[in-house]
N, C-alpha and C positions, 0 to 999 in steps of 0.2 A: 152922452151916455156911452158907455164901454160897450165895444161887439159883443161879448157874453152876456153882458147883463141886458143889453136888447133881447136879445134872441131867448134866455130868462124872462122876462118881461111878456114875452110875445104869445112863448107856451103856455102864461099862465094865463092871462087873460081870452087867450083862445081853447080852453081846456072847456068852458065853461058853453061850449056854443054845438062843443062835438055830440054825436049822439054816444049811450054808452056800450049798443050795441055796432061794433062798424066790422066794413068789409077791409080786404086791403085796400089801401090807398096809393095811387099813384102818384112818386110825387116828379115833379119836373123841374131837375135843375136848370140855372140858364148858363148858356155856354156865351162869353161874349168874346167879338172877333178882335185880334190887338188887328191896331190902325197907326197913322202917323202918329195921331194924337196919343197914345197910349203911356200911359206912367211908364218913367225908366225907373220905380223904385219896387225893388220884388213884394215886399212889405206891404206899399201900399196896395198893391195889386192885391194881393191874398188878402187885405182887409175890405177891398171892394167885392170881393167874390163873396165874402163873408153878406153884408150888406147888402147885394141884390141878392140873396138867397134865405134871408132872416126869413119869411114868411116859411117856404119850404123847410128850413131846419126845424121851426117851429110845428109843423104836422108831422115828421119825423117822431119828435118829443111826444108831441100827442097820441101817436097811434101806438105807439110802445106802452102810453100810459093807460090806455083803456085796453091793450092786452091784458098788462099789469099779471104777466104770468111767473110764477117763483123760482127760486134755483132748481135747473136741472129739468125744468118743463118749459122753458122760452120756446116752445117750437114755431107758435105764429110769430113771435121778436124776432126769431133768427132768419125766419123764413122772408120775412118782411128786410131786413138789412140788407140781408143777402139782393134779394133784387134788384134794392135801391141804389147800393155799391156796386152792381154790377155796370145799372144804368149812367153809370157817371164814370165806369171805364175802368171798372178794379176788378180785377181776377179773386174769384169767391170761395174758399173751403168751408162747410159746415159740419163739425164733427172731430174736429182734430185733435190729438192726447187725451182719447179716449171718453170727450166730454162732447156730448147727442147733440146740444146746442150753442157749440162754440162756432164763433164766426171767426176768422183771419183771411183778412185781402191784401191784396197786392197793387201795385202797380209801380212800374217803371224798371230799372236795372244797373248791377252796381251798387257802390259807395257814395256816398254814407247811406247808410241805413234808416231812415227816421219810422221811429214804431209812434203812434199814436195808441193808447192803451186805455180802457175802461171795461166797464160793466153793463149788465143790461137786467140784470134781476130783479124782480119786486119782491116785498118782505111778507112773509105770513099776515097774516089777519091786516092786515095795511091798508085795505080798502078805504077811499076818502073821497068824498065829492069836493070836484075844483071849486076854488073860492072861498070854503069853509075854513075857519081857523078851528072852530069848535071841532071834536074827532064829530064825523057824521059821517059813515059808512057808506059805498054806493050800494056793497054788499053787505052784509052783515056775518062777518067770521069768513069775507074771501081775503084773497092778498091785493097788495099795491104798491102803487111807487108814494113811498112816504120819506124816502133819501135822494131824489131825483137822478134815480139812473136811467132813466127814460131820457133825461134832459142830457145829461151824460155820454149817452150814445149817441146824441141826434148832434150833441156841438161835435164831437171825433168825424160824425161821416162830416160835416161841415166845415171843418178845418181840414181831414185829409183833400174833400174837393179842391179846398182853397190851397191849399199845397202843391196839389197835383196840377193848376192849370196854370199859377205861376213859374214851375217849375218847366211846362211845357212852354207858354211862353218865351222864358229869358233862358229854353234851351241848358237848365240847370239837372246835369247827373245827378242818381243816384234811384233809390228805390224807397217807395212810400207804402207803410205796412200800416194795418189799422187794426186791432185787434180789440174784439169786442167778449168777451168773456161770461160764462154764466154763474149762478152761485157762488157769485164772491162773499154774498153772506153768511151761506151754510159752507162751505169748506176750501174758500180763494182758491179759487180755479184756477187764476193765475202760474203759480211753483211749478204745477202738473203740466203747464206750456213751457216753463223751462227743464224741467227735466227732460221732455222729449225732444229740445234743442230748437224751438222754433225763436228763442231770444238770443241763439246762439250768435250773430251778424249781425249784433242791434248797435251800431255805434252812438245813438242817443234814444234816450225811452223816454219821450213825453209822459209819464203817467200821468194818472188823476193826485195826486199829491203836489204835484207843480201847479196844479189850478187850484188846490185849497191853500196855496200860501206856501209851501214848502220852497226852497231855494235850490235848484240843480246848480251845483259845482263843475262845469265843463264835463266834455263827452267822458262817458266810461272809456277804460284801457286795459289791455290786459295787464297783466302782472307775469313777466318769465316762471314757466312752471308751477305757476299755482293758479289761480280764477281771473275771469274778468271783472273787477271793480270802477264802482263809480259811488261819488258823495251826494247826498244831499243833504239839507239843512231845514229842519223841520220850525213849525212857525214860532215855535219855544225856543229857540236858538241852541236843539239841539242836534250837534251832526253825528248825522246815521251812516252807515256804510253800506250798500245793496250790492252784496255779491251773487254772481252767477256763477252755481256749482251746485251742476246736478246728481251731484255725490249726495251732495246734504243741503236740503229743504229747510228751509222755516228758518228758525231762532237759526248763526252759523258760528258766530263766536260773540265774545265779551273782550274787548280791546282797554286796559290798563294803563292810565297812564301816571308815574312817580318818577321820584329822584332817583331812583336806586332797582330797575327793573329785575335784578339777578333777586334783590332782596325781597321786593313782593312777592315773585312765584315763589320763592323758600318759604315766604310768610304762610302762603295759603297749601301750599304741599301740610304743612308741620300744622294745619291747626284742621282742614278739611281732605287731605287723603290727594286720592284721584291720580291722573297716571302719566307721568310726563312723558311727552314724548317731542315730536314734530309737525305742526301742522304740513301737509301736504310733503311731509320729509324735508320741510326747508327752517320752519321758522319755530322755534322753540316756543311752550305751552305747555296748558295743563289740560288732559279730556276729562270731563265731570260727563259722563254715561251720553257721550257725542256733542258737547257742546263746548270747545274749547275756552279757554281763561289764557290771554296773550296780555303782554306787556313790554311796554316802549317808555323809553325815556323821555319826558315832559314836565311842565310846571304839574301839579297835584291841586287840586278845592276840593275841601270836604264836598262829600254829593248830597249832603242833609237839605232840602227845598229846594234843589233840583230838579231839571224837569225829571233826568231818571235820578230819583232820589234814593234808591239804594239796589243792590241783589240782594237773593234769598238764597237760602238752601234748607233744607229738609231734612233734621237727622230725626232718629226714632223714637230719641226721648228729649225733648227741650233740656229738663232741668240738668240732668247729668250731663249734656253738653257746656252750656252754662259754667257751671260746677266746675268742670275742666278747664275750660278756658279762663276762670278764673285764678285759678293754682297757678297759671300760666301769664298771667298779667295782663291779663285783654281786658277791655275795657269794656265793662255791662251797661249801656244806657239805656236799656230800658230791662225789667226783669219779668221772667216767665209770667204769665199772665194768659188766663180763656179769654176765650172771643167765639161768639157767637154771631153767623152772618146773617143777613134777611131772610136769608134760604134756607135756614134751619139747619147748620153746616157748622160743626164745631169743631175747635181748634188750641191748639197752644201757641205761643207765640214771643219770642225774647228779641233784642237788637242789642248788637257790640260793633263796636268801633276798629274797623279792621285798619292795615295797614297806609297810610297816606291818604288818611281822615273818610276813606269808604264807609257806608253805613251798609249793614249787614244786617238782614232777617232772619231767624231761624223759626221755622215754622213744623210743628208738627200736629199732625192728624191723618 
């Protein structure tokens, strides 16, 4: 059985035993002493520390689960890491970029950097007694962990331990960061840590997307005069790009790739506007109201059944867009048409075929 999936394993079947009111818990990790005998393999090492410590990560897991407190209220979750992290030798901030119950530890110093990165929030109305598949509340209309970031948090301190005592072992540089984050579901808490430059000296960021199956491309780098980048590859075999620039959050551009790069930005200036310029005054583009449109020379696939299967844009009357782009030889594959959503949320909606077989939405409401 895989270390995760024990230590998986372990919180759930001891989930069931906890009481649902608890105090804090003390948990004790074990420290063991290297000897002659001792593995020369670092790996193995950090999966034994993993291994004598599966019970401890597992009350970790659990005590965050019967906090089960929401974004932005973690105070006994944070309160409780904080401790635990401390007790195992990591220097502890609670509060940092301005968010009440953010945890970021430290320990060691120097290069490379390794962040370990999750969450610890439970979801509105979430409440669930362990073991039930059926929804069965422990509360009824309180919150919980129904996405396991309980579990989340407690494998990061238990991989940074395992990090940290290999690394002290075989006398291995650098600095082990762990960052624990609140309300990742109400407003990714995350961005707000890089803005304020605390991912600034991350030369690799385990995130939680490398454990759901995502593929990290070698450390991030920077880029001369513009961000520090790094790849990943999402488990759709599609590769994303995570830049660090605390200029601009969230979405940060739209990366094109065709035969004829000069000719696609002309394509999309002459049929949707928007303002050419320079990203970061180096790399030519289009601004669509802060969210650039770049393109690079590459093979082209239509993006139709793709994992991102098309862009959209917004103009303020569907059909007269349409209509235009018509006169103009663009290709209509699907024609204006409502749509009405679950949510009671109505809309217009057309798709044409933009340059080097893109599929394009135009969506107005």
């Amino acid at each position: 059985m895989s270390h995760s999936r024990r230590i998986l394993r372990t919180c759930w079947l001891r989930k069931g035993a906890l009481a649902f009111v608890i105090a804090a818990v003390a948990v004790a990790f074990v420290f063991p002493v290297a000897t002659a005998d001792s593995p020369t393999d670092p790996k193995r090492v950090a999966f034994e520390v993993i291994d004598r410590n599966a019970d401890q990560i597992a009350t970790v897991g659990d005590v965050l689960y019967y906090y089960g407190e929401p974004g932005m209220q973690e105070y006994e979750s944070s309160k409780y890491l904080k401790e635990t992290l401390e007790q195992i030798g990591f220097k502890v901030e609670v509060g940092g970029a301005g968010l009440p119950t953010n945890v970021w530890a430290t320990w060691g110093s120097g290069k490379p950097v390794i962040a370990i990165a999750t969450e610890m929030d439970a979801l509105p109305e979430g409440s669930q007694t362990p073991g039930s598949i059926a929804r069965k509340p422990v509360v009824e209309g309180a919150p919980g962990h129904m996405e396991g970031h309980n579990v989340m948090a407690a494998v990061a301190v238990g991989a940074a331990h395992a990090v940290k005592k290999t690394m002290e072992q075989f006398k291995i540089p650098g600095t082990v960061v762990v960052s624990i984050g609140p309300a990742e579901e109400q407003l990714m808490s995350r961005p707000y840590l890089v803005r304020d430059g605390y991912f600034k000296d991350v030369d690799a960021a385990m995130k939680a997307m490398e454990a759901d199956g995502a593929k990290i491309e070698g450390p991030a780098r920077e880029v001369p005069g513009l961000v520090k980048v790094g790849f990943v590859v999402d488990p759709f075999g599609t590769r994303l790009e995570i830049v660090q620039d605390p200029e601009k959050l969230g979405l940060h551009h739209v990366h094109l790739r065709g035969a004829d790069p000069s000719a696609a930005m002309a394509w999309y200036v002459d049929k949707f506007g928007g303002t050419v310029g320079k990203l970061k005054n180096i790399i030519d583009g289009i601004n669509y109201g802060g969210i650039w449109v770049l393109a690079a020379k590459g093979e082209a696939t239509p993006s139709a059944g793709h994992a991102i299967d098309h862009i959209g844009f917004r103009p303020r009357n569907v059909d007269n867009v349409v209509a235009a782009f018509k006169a103009k030889n663009v290709k209509v594959t699907t024609e204006p048409r409502p749509l009405t959503l679950p949510s009671g949320v109505s809309m217009r909606l057309a798709f044409i075929e933009g340059i080097d077989g893109i599929r394009i939405e135009l969506v107005q409401r």
